[in-house]
N, C-alpha and C positions, 0 to 999 in steps of 0.2 A: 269614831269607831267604837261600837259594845265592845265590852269584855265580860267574862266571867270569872271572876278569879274568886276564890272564896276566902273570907274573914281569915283564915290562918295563913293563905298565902301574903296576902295585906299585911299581917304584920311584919314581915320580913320589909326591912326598909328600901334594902334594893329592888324588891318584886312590888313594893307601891309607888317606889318612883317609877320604873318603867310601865307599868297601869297608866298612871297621869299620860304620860311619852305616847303611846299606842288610842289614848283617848284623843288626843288631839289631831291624829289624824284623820282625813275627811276623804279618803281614797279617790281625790283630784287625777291622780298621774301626772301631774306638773313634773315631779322627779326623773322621770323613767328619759324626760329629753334632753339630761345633760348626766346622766348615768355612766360613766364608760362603759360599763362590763355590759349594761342593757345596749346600748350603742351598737356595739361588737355582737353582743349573742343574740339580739332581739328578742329572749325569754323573760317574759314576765318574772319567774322567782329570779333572776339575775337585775330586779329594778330594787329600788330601795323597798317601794310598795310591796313587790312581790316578797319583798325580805323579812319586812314589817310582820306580812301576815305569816310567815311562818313561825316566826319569833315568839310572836303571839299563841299561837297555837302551841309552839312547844313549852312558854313557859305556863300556859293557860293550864296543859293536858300534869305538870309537876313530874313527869317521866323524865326520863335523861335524854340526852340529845339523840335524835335518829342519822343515819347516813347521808339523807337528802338534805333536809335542813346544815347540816357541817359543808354540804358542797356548798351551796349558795351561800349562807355566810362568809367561808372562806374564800368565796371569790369576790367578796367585797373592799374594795380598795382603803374605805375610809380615805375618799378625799373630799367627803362632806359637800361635794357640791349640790347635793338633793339640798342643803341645808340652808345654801343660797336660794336656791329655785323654790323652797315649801312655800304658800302662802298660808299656813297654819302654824308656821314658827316650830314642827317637829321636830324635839331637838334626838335625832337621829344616832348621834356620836353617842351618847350616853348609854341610848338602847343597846346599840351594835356591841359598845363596851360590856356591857351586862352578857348580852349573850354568847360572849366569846368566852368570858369567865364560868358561865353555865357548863357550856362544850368544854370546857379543856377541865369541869369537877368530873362531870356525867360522861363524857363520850372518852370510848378507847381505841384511840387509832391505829391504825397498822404501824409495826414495831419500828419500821425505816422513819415513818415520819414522825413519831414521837421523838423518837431519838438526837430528830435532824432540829426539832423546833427544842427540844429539850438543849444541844449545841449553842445552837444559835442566840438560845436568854442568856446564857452560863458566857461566851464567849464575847460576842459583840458589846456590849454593855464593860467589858474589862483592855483595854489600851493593849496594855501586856500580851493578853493572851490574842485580841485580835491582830494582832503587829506578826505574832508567830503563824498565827493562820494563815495571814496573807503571805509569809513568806513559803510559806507550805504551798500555798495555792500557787505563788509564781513559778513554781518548782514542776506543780502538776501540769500547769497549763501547757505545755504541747503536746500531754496525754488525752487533751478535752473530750476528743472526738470517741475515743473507747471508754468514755463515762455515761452513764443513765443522763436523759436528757438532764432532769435538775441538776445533778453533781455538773456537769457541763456548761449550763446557764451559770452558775456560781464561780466558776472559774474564770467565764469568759466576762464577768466584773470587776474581775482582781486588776488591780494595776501591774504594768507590766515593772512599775518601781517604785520605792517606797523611801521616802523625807525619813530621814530622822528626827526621833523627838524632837520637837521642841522648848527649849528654856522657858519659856512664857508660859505653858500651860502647869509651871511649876508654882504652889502656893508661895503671892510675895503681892505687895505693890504695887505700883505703877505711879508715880507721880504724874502731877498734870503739868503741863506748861502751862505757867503763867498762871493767874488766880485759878482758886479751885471754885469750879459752878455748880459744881454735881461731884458725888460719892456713888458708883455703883462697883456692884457685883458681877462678872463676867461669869457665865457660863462655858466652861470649855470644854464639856462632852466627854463623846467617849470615841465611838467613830470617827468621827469629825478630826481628831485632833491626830489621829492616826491617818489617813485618807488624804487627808491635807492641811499640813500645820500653817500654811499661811495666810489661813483665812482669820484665826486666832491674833496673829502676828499685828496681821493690817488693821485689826479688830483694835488693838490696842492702840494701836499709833494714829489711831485716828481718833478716837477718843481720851488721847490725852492729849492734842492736838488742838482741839476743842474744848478743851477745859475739865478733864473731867480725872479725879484720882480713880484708877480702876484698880479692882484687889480679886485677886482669883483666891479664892477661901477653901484652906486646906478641910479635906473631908468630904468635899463634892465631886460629883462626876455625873454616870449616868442620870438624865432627868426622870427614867423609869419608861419610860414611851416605850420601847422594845419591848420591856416583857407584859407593860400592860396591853398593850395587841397582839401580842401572842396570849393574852388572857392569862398569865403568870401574875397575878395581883399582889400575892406576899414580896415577889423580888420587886415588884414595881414598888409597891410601899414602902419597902426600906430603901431602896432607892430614892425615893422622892423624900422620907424625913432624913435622910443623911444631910440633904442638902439646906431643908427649912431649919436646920441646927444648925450649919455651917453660916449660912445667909447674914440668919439672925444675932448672933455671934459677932458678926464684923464692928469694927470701931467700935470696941469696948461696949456691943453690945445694945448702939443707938442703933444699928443696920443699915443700909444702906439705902441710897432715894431711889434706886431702882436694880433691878439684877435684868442685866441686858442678855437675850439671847439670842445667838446671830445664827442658829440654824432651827428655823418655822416651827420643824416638826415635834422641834423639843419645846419651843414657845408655846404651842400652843397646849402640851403638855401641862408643863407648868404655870401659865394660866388658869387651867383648871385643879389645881391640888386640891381649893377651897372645897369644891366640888369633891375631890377624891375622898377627903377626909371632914366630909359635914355630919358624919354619925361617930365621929371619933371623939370622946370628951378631951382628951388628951391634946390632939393633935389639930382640930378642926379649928381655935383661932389662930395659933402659927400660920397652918397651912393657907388660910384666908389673909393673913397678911402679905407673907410670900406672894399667894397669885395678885395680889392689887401689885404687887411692885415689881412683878414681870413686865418687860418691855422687849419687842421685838429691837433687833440694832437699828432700824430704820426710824421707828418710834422716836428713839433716843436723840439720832442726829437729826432727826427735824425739829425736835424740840430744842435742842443747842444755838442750828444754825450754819449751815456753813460757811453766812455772809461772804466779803469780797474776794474771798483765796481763792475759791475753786477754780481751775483754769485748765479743762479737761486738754489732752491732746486733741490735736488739729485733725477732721476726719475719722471720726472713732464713730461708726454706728452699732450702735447695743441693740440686741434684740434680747427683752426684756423678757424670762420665763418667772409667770407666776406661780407659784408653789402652792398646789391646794391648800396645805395647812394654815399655808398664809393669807389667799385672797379666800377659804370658804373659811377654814377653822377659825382666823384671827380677825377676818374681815378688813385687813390692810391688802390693796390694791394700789390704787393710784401714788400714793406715799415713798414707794421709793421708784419707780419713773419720774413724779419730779424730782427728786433730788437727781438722779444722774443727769437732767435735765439741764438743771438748777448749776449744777456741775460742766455743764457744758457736753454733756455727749449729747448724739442722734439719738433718739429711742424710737424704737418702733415694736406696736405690739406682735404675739407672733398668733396667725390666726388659729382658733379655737383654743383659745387663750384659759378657758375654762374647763377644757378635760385631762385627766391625771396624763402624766408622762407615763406612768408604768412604774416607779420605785415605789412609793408608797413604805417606808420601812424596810418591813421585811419581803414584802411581796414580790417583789421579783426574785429571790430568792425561791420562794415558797409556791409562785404560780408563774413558772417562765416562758410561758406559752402566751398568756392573756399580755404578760406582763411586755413581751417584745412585742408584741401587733400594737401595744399603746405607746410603743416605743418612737415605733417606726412611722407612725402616723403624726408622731411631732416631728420628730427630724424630718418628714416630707415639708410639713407645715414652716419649719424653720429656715430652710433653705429658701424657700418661696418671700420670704424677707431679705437673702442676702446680707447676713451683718458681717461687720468684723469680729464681732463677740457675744456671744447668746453671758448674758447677767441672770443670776439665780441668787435666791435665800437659804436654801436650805441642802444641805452635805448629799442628800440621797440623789434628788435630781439633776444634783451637777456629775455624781460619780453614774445615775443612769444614762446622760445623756454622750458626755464627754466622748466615749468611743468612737460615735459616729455623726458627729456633729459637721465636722470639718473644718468649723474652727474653735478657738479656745471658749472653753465654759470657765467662767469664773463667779465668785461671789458678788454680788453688788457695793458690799463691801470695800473689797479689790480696788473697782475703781476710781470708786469715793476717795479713798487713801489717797490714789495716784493723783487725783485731778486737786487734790489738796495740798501736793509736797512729799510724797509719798515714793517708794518706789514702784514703775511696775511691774503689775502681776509677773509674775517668771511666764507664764504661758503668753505673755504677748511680748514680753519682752524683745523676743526676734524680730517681730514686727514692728515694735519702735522702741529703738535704741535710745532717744530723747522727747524731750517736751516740748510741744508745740508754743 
């Protein structure tokens, strides 16, 4: 693709990287046919393509973001799968990231939804204050129907109950049983640990199960992925250096061999901080150490082993949901089907295995119209597998899916734990009382 940008735009480091980004595309259309939101709307600006050249144009023109260009960005899910599909290797995330940070300097929204995204950095990203939210919202919820559709979609997310805290995502330890093979870092978020603490729980017991001392390191939290897609950069940055201090910090300071994170959408976050922070003098070697020593949870346990223990229950078919962040952003795919394999469940893919569910972050929230038609187009597709259990990575698309599933959404996680010695998941728990 030309561009035109001229010498003083170039200098600006973010406006030369995404130059290079927009040069490498060869306007194939490869993208537009694993697309959701192209899928669903058949409009060219709703394809990555179509998004590419607006992006272009608006950072080409150095004018502040127009009304058009904010719709179709904003109806981009960022589930990277054009990123799968490019054969030009556009690295597309990076663009999309730029341009959202553009829009939310330059573009002024209408007052509701600044407000509502302005909430949503400020809140979600905080344990505390998201816990009081939801309980706000389970309070609302049988008022849903006399709310604006979005205030409605957002309610009808909320769980109808909510885990107490849990102990574990408290800064402390973890001894491993039996020699130590590994030293990591847990990730225990921010959502996640709020939404469902037991994904954390299983998290740990199964990696120290396997050998591994695990240390949740006081001063971390959000991985910044919320506000950096809401194009909030500042709160995403101090977000993301709380934690390359905290990381780096552990055991006296030698760090740890890996900082495990068991939900995708932060993985793949913190994978890229190198990236976040490569014009930082400060911050850009941390930050590049940190991302070499992210590891998805599945990562971790293949590299362990679950050798001879796994001994899944008897008759457990998993229907495996793979989490965009994970099979496009992270590029893990097949890695943890075997192991639930490996572990002894049925796995079965679910078809069109390769387009968003509809959470995406914030977006279901934020677009609850596109965001249930990609909802309901899995749930049609998951049923058509019949499992006992639809398995997920990542905290959005289990709390997207869970409602209308029919049967239990759990972590993959989950049942790693169980088929290791574990207990199980409380959502199947009705369904099997023991071990096969």
């Amino acid at each position: 693709m030309q561009t035109s940008f001229t010498l003083a735009q170039l200098a600006d480091a973010a406006m030369a990287e995404s130059e290079k980004i927009l040069r490498t595309c060869v306007h194939c259309g490869f993208c537009t046919a694993t697309c959701p939101t192209y899928v669903l709307l058949g409009d060219e600006l709703d394809s990555p393509r179509g998004r590419i050249y607006l992006i272009k144009s608006m950072f080409e023109s150095g004018a502040p973001a127009d009304a058009k260009t904010v719709r179709h960005v904003d109806r981009c899910l960022s589930c990277l799968s054009c990123m799968t599909t490019c054969p030009s290797s556009v690295h597309y995330m990076h663009l999309v990231d730029h341009a959202r940070a553009h829009i939310e300097a330059t573009y002024q929204r209408p007052l509701l939804d600044r407000l509502l995204r302005r909430a949503l950095g400020a809140v979600l990203p905080r344990p505390f204050l998201f816990r009081l939210a939801l309980l706000a919202a389970m309070i609302a919820k049988p008022f849903a129907r006399l709310l604006p559709a979005r205030l409605a979609a957002m309610l009808a997310l909320a769980p109808r109950t909510l885990e107490a805290p849990s102990p574990v995502d408290r800064p402390q330890v973890f001894a491993a049983e039996g020699p130590v093979r590994m030293r990591v870092a847990l990730l225990t978020g921010c959502a996640q640990q709020v939404l469902d603490p037991a994904i954390n729980e299983a998290t740990i017991r199964l990696l120290t199960r396997l050998g591994c001392e695990v240390a949740v390191a006081s001063g971390t939290g959000c991985c910044g992925a919320l506000t950096h897609h809401l194009g909030q950069e500042s709160a995403a940055h101090q977000a993301a250096q709380r934690n390359i201090l905290a990381w780096l910090a552990l055991w006296g300071g030698q760090g740890p061999d890996a900082i495990v994170v068991n939900a995708s959408g932060c993985g793949t976050t913190v994978k890229d901080y190198g990236f976040m922070f490569r014009d930082d003098f400060a911050w850009a070697e941390p930050a590049r150490r940190v991302a070499a020593l992210a590891r998805d949870v599945s990562e971790v346990v293949a590299a362990l082993g679950l050798g001879d223990r796994a001994k899944a229950p008897a008759s457990v078919t998993v229907a495996y949901h793979s989490a965009c962040s994970l099979q496009h952003g992270q590029k893990i795919t097949a890695l943890p089907k075997s192991l639930l394999a490996a572990a002894g469940f049925a796995v079965k893919d679910i078809p069109e295995g390769h387009l968003c569910c509809g959470s995406a972050g914030t977006y279901n929230l934020l677009q609850p119209a596109l965001a249930g038609e990609l909802k309901a187009r899995k749930i049609a597709n998951i049923a058509r597998v019949a499992p006992d259990v639809v398995a997920a990575g990542n905290i959005g698309c289990m709390t997207q899916l869970a409602g209308d599933a029919r049967v239990p959404v759990v972590h993959t996680v989950e049942l790693l734990d169980w088929a290791t010695g574990g207990p199980p998941p409380a959502k199947l728990a009705a369904r099997h009382s023991g071990r096969a």
